[in-house]
C-alpha positions in Angstrom: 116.9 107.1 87.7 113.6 106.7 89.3 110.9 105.4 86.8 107.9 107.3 86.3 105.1 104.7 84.7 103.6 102.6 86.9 100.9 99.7 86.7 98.0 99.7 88.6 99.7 96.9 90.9 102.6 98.9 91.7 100.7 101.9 92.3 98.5 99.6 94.9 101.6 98.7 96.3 103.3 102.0 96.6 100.7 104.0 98.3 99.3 101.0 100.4 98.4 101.9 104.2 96.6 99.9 106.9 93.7 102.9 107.4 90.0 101.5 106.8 87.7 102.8 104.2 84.5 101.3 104.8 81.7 103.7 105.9 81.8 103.3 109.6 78.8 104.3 111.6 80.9 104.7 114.6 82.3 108.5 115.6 86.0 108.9 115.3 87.7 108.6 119.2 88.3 111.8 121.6 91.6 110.4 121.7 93.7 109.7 118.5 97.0 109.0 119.8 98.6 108.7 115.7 97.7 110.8 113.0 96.0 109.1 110.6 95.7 110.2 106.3 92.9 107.9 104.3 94.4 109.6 101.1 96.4 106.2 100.2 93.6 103.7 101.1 91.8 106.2 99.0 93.2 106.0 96.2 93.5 102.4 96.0 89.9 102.1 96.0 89.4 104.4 93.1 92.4 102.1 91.5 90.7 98.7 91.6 87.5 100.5 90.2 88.7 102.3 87.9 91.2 101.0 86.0 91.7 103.7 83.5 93.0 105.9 86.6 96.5 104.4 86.7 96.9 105.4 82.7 95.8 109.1 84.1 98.4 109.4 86.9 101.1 108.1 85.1 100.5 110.8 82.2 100.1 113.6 85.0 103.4 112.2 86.6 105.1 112.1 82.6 104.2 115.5 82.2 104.9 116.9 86.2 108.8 115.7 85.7 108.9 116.9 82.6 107.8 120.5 83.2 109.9 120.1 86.4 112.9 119.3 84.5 112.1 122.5 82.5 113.9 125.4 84.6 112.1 128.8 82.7 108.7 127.1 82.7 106.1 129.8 84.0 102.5 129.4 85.3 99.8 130.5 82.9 97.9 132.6 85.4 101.3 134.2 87.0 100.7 133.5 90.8 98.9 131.1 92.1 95.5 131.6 94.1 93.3 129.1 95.1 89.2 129.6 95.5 88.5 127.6 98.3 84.9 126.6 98.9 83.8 124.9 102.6 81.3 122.0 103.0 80.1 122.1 106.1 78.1 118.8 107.2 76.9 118.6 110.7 74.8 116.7 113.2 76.1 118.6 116.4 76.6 122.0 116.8 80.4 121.2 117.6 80.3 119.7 113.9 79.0 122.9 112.6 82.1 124.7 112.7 82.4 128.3 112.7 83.1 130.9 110.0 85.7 131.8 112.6 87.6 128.4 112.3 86.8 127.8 108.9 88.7 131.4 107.8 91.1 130.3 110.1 92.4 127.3 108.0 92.6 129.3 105.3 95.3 131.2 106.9 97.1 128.6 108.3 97.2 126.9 104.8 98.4 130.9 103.0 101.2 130.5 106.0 102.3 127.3 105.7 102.3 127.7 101.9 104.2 131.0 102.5 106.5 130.3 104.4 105.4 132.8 106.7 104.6 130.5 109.4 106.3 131.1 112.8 108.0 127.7 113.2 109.8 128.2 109.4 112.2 129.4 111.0 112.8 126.1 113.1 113.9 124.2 110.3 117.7 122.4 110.8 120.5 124.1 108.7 121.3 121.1 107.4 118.2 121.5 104.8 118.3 125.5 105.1 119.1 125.2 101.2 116.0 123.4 100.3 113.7 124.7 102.4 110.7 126.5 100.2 108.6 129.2 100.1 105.9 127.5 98.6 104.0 131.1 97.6 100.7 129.6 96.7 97.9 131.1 98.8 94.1 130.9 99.2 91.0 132.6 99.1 87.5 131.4 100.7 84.8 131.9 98.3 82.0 130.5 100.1 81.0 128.3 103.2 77.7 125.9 102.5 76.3 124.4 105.3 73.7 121.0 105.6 72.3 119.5 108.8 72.3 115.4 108.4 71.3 112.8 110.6 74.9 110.7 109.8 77.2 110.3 112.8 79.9 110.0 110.1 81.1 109.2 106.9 83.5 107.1 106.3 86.2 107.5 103.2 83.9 106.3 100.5 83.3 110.3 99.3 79.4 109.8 100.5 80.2 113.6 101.9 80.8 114.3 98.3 77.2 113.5 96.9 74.2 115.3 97.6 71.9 111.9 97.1 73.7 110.2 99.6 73.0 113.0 102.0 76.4 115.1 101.0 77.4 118.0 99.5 78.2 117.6 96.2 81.7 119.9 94.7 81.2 123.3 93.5 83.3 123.9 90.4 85.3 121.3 90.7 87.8 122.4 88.0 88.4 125.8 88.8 88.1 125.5 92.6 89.2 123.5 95.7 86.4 122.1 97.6 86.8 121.0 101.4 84.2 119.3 103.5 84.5 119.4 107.2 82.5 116.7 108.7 83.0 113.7 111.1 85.1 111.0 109.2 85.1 108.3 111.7 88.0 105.6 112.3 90.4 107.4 113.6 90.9 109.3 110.3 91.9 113.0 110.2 91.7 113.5 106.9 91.8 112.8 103.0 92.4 114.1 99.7 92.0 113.0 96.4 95.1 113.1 94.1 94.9 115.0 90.6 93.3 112.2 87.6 90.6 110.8 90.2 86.8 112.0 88.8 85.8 115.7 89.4 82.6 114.7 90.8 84.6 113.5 94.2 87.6 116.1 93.4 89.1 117.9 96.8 89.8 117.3 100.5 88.3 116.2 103.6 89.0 117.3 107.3 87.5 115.7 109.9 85.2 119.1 111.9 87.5 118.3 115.2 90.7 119.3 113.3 90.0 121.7 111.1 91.6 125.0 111.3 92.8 126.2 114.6 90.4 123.8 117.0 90.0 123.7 120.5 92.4 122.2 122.9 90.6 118.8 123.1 92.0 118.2 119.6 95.8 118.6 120.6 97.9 117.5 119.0 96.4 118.0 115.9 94.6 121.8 116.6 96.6 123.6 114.8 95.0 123.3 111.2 98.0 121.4 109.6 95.7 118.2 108.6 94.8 121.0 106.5 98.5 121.6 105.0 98.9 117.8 104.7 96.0 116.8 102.8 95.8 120.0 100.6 99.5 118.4 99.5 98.0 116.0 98.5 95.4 117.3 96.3 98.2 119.3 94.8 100.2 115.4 94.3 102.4 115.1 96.8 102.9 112.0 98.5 104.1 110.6 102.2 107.7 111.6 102.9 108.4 107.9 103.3 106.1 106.8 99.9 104.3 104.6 101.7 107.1 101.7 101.4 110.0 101.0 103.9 112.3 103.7 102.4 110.1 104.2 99.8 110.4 107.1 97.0 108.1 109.8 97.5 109.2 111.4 93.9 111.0 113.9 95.2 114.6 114.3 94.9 115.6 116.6 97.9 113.6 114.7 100.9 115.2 112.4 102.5 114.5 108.7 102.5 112.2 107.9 105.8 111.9 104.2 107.0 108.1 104.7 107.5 105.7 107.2 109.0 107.3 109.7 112.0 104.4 110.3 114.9 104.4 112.9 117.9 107.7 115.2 117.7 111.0 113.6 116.8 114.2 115.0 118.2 116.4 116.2 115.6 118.2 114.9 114.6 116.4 111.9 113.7 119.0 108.9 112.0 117.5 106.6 109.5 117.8 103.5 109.7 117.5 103.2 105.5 121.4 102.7 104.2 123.2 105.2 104.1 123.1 106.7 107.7 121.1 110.3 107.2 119.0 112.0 108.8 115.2 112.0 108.2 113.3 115.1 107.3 110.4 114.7 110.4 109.5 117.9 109.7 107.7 118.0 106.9 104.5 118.4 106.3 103.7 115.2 104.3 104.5 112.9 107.3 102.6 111.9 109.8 104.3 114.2 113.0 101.6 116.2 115.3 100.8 119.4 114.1 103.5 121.4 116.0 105.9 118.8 114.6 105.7 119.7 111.0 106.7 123.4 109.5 108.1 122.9 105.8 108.0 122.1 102.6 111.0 121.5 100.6 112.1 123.0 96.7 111.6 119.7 94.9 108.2 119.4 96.4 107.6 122.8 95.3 108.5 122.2 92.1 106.2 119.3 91.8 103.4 121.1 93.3 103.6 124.0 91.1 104.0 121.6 87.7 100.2 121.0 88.2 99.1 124.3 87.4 101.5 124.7 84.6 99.7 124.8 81.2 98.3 121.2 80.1 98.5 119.8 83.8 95.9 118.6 85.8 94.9 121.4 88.0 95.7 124.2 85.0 92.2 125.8 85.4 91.6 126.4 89.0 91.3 130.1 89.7 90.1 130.5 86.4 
C-alpha cells in the first residue's frame, strides 16, 4: 500500500530536481534542447520556509485518496470550469504576447483536458482502458498586461508581486492565474501545487511557449507546457515522481525510470523490475510537445478530488 503522510524530508526528497531557482538575470536560450518544469525545485523552496506546508499537503493528499476511494462522490458545482486570468509581463514586444496566442492556450488546455485533441487518438491499446477524458475546460476572463524593465524572472514568484515589479494574482481562490513572462534558465515553466500561499497561487509559462508559438519554439510550440504545468496546479506529479521508479500517486501509470525527452518510440521498456512498458505519453513527463497526448483515469480521479467539497481548489469558479 503506498503511504500517504509524508515529512518535510521525504517530500524534499520525492520531488527533488536539478532545475535552478535563483533569480537569474540572464534570458532563457533560443535553443532548449530538454524540457525543463521548475515546479519541484519549487516546491522545495516553499518546503524549507515554510514548514507548516508539508502538514497542508499531507491533509490535501489524506483527503484526495479518500474521496478518490469514494466511487459516487460528485463535484459541488456539477462540471468543472475554470476562470482563467493572463499576466502578461513584457520587455519586448515578442514578450507581449498576443490575445491571439493567449486564447489559443486556452484551447489547447479545453482539448487536452477533453480529450478532444487530435493525437488522443494515438494513444497504444495497451492503455486504451485507462485513457481519460479529463472533461474539465476553461474560460479566459481577462488578460492584464505590464511593461518592465526585467530581462527575466527567475522561479522565486517575483512575477507574482506587484512590489517587486509583478503582477500580483487576481482571485486567487476562485480563479487560475497564469503569467507569461521570460523565466530564464532554461525553464519552461512552473506551477504551484494546491496548500502553497494564495498570494503566489497559479502557473507560469515562459512568453516563448505559451499557447501555439511560432516555429522558433519547436519542440515545445504547441501550448502543452500549458497542459503540464496546469497538472500540476491541479496536484499531479512527474510520471516518474521525481525518484528512479518513483511513485507518482497514481495507480494506473506506469513506473518510469526517470524523465522521457524528445519522442520515444513505443513501445518504450523500462528498465524498473518488472519488464513494462513506460507510459511516454503523458502529459506529466518531460517528452516535446507533440510527444505527449493523454491523461490517464487515476490521474483524473486525482485531479478531480480537488474540487470535491472540503478540498483544496473547492471554490474556483465560484
Amino acid at each position: 500500500m503506498k503511504k500517504i503522510f509524508l515529512s518535510a524530508a521525504a517530500i524534499l526528497v520525492l520531488f527533488s530536481c536539478q532545475n535552478d531557482t535563483t533569480d537569474s538575470s540572464t534570458p532563457a536560450t533560443s535553443a532548449i534542447t530538454h524540457r525543463l518544469c521548475a515546479s519541484q525545485d519549487v516546491l522545495e523552496a516553499q518546503l524549507a520556509a515554510d514548514p507548516t506546508l508539508a502538514i497542508r499537503m499531507n491533509q490535501i493528499e489524506a483527503f484526495t485518496q479518500s474521496t478518490i476511494s469514494r466511487s459516487n462522490f460528485k463535484l459541488v458545482n456539477g462540471k468543472i470550469v475554470i476562470p482563467v486570468v493572463v499576466n502578461v509581463l513584457y520587455k519586448t514586444a515578442a514578450e507581449n504576447i498576443s490575445d491571439a496566442q493567449i486564447q489559443s492556450q486556452i484551447d489547447v488546455l479545453n482539448q487536452d483536458y477533453t480529450a478532444a485533441n487530435s493525437d488522443f487518438n494515438s494513444v497504444p491499446a495497451e492503455w486504451s482502458g485507462v485513457k481519460a477524458n479529463v472533461d474539465i475546460t476553461f474560460e479566459l476572463v481577462s488578460i492584464i498586461r505590464k511593461s518592465t524593465t526585467k530581462t527575466s524572472w527567475g522561479t522565486r514568484d517575483t512575477m507574482k508581486k506587484s512590489k517587486q515589479g509583478g503582477i500580483n494574482p487576481t482571485s486567487p481562490t476562485t480563479t487560475l492565474n497564469l503569467w507569461a513572462c521570460t523565466i530564464g534558465g532554461g525553464i519552461l515553466g512552473y506551477a504551484q501545487f494546491p496548500g502553497g500561499s494564495t498570494a503566489t497561487d497559479g502557473v507560469v509559462i515562459d512568453s516563448k511557449y505559451f499557447g501555439l508559438s511560432s516555429a522558433a519554439s519547436y519542440p515545445y510550440n504547441l501550448g502543452r507546457t500549458g497542459t503540464h504545468e496546469v497538472g500540476h496546479w491541479m496536484n499531479l506529479r512527474h510520471i516518474w515522481g521525481d525518484a528512479s521508479c518513483g511513485d507518482d500517486l497514481v495507480a494506473d501509470t506506469p513506473v518510469a525510470k526517470t524523465s522521457n525527452f524528445g519522442v520515444p518510440t513505443y513501445p518504450y521498456v523500462s528498465t524498473c523490475l518488472p519488464a513494462h512498458n513506460e507510459m511516454t505519453m503523458n502529459y506529466m513527463d518531460y517528452t516535446d510537445d507533440r510527444g505527449m497526448y493523454m491523461f490517464t483515469n487515476g490521474q483524473k480521479s486525482r485531479m478531480t478530488a480537488i474540487f470535491a467539497s472540503g478540498g483544496p481548489r473547492a471554490l474556483i469558479g465560484q
